[in-house]
N, C-alpha and C positions, 0 to 999 in steps of 0.2 A: 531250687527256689524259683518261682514263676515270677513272673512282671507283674502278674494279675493277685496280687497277694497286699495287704495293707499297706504294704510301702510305697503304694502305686496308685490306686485305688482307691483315692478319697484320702492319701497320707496324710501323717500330721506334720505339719510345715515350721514348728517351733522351732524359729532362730531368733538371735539376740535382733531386736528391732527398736532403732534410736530416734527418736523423733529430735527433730531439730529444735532449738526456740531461737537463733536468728533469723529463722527464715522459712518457707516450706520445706522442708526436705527430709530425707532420715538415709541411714547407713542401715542395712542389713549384714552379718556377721553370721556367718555360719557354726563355726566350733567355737565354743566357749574358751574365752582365754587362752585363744591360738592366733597368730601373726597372721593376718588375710592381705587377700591381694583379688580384684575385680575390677568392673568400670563403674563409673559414674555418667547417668544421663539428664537430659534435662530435657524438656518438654512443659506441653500445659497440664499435664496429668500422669505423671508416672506411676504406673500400678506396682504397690508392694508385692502383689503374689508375681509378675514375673519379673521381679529384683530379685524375689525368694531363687527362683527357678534358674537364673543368673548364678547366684549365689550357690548351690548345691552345684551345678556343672562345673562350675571352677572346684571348689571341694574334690570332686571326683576327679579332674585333673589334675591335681598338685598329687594326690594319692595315689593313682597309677603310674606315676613318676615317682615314686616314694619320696614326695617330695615332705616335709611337716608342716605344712600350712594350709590353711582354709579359706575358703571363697567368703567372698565380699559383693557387695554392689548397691549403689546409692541412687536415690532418684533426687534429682531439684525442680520443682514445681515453680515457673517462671516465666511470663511471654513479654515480649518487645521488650518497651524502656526498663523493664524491672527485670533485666536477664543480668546486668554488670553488677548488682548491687547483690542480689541474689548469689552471683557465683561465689562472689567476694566474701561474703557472712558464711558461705558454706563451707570454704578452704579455712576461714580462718577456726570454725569452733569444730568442726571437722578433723582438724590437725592435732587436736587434743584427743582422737581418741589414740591407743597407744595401738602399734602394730600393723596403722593401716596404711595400704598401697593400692593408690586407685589410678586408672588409668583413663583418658577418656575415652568417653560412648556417644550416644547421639545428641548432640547440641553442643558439644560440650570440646572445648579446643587445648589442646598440647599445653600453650602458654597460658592458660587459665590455672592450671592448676596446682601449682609450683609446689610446697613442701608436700604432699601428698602423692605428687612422683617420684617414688625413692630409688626403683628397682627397675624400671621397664625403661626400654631404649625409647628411642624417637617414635615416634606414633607410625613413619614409612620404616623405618626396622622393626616393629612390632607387625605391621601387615606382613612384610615381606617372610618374616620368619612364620607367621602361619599358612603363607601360600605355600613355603618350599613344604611343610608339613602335610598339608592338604594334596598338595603332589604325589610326596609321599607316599601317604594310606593310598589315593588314587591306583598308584603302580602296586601295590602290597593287593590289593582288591583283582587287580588286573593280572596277578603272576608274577610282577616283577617287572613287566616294561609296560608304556604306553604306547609304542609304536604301532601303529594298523587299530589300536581301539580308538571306538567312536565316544562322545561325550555331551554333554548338552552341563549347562551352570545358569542354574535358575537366578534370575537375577538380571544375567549378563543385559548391560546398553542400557540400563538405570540403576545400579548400585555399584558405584566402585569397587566394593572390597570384590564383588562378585567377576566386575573386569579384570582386575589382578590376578585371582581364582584361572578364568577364560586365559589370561595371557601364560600362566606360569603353565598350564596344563597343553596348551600350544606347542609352546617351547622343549617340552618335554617329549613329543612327538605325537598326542592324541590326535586325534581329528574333530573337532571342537564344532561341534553345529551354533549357526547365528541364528537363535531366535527369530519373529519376525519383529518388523519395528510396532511398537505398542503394543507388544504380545502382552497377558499377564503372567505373572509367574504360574500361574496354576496351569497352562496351556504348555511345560512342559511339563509337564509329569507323563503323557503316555506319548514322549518323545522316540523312536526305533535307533537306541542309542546300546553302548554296551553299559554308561556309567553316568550315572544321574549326580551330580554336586548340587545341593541344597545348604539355604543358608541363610537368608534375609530376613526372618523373621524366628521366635519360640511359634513353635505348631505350626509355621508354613506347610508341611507336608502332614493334612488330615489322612482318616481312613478311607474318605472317599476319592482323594485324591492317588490313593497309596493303589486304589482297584487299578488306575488306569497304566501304571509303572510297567514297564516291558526293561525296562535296563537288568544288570546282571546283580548291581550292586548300588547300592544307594551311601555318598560320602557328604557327610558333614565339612560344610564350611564355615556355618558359623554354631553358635551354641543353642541346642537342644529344639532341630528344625523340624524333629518329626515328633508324632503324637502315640503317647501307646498304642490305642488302636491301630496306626497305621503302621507300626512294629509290628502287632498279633498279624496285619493286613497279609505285609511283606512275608512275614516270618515262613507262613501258609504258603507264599507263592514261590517261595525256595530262593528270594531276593537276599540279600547279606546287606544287613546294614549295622555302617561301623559305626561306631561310638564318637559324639560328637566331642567326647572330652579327651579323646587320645586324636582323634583325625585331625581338631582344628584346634588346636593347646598349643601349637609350635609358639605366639608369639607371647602367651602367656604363662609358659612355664619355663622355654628356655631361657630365662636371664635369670633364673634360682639353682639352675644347675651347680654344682660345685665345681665343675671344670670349665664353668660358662666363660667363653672368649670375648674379647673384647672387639678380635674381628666378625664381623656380620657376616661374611661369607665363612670360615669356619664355623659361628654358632646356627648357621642354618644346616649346615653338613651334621652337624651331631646331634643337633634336633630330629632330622628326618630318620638317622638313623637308629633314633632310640624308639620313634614311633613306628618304626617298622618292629622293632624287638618286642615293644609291649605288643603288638600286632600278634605279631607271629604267637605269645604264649600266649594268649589273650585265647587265639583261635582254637587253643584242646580242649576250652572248657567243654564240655559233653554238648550244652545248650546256645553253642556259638557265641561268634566273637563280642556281639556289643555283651550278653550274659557275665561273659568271663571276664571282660573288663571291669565290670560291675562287683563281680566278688574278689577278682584283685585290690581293685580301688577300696574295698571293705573291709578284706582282711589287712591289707597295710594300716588302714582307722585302728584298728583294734591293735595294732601293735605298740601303739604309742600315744592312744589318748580310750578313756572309758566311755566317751560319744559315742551314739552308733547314730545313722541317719535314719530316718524315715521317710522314704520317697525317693527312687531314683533320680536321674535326670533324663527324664522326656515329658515332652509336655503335654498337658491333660488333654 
């Protein structure tokens, strides 16, 4: 099955979609009458189609995990004085729907969100567990170590989660190029690196960004950075790019584990290691690794609910 096939291609994006009446907002819900779990943001204009697109990348991670749950993700429409009143009407009728677990997103803070955190650690153990992840797939991309590889983390020196990214991959032994100061994120992409980490934005990495890519491999840091085209781009130039729902899931899927620990440093040890395992099966599919992720994450759907998706996750 190609990327370039209706579920990609103008897919149909029908998920359950909840309009709020306290307030602006709504809840997007992926599988029908399945326990979800996503974030919630907040801004002056959250667009439902990339809540949707949120929402299906989570999906396809709890399922390459075999995990049984579905992706989620909320926008609150809200600026200045009307941000606290706003939140407050959102948690509260919010909490009424059954099954949901949202975590926060952009605007949007830890202590805001009280009954609607049910499952996810602290917002710095939720980063941390998808840097050691992101690490990870990084060294899985790389052979197995980072030592003597080079790297660049689009982002890095204006997005924190991206500095986290830059320091865990440090540490790990890459050699970590610094951007320049006021660079844009698009001025790395034809960085002379071995491993490009993307992640700041859904379609950060278009197709014509994707011509200028010299790295070996291209790693998700946050959810669904690159764009089909820039997939077909990559795909062409013999570039490997991993799947944003196994490479950057570490902080979103391991507190559903069933042997999930309670210490942060053991549940990042068996996160990374299980994202190396989906990795590695991931990697026979015929049509590589983000592919075979794809139809793992689809055949697990089918084992256990009559849903099927329509539309991968990357972004249009």
């Amino acid at each position: 099955m190609s990327f370039m096939d209706p579920r990609v291609a103008g897919y149909d994006r029908r998920m359950a979609l909840q309009k709020l009446t306290s307030t602006d907002a709504f809840v997007v819900t992926d599988i029908p009458d399945a326990p979800a779990t996503g974030v919630v943001r907040m801004g002056k204009k959250i667009l439902q189609s990339s809540a949707k697109d949120l929402a299906r990348s989570a999906t396809y991670s709890f399922a390459a995990f075999g995990l049984q749950r579905g992706g989620a993700s909320a926008g609150i429409n809200a600026i200045e004085e009307a941000i606290p009143d706003a939140i407050a009407n959102f948690v509260a009728e919010a909490g009424d729907i059954g099954g949901l677990d949202l975590s926060p997103g952009k605007g949007v803070s830890i202590d805001q969100l009280g009954q609607l955190l049910e499952s996810q650690h602290t917002l710095a153990g939720s980063r941390a567990l998808t840097v050691t992840g992101v690490v990870a797939a990084a060294k899985w991309a790389a052979g197995g170590s980072l030592a003597g590889k080079s790297a660049v983390v689009e982002g890095q020196g204006s997005n924190p989660m991206a500095d986290l990214v830059a320091a865990g991959m440090s540490d790990a032994g890459a050699d970590v190029l610094t951007p320049l100061p006021d660079a844009k994120p698009w001025m790395v992409w034809g960085s002379e690196v071995d491993l490009l980490l993307t992640g700041t934005k859904p379609g950060t990495l278009n197709h014509k960004g994707a011509e200028s890519v010299k790295a070996s491999a291209v790693i998700p840091w946050g959810p669904i950075p690159v764009t089909t085209k820039a997939y077909l781009t990559l795909e062409r130039a013999g570039i490997t790019v991993l799947p944003d729902f196994v490479a950057a899931s570490g902080g979103l899927v391991a507190p559903y584990f069933e042997s999930a620990s309670t210490d942060a440093a053991e549940l990042g040890v068996e996160a990374a290691k299980r994202i190396s395992t989906v990795l590695d099966d991931c990697a026979q599919h015929g049509d590589g690794v983000l592919m075979g992720a794809c139809v793992r994450a689809e055949t697990f759907l089918e084992s256990w609910t009559d849903w099927s998706p329509f539309g991968r996750p990357l972004a249009a």
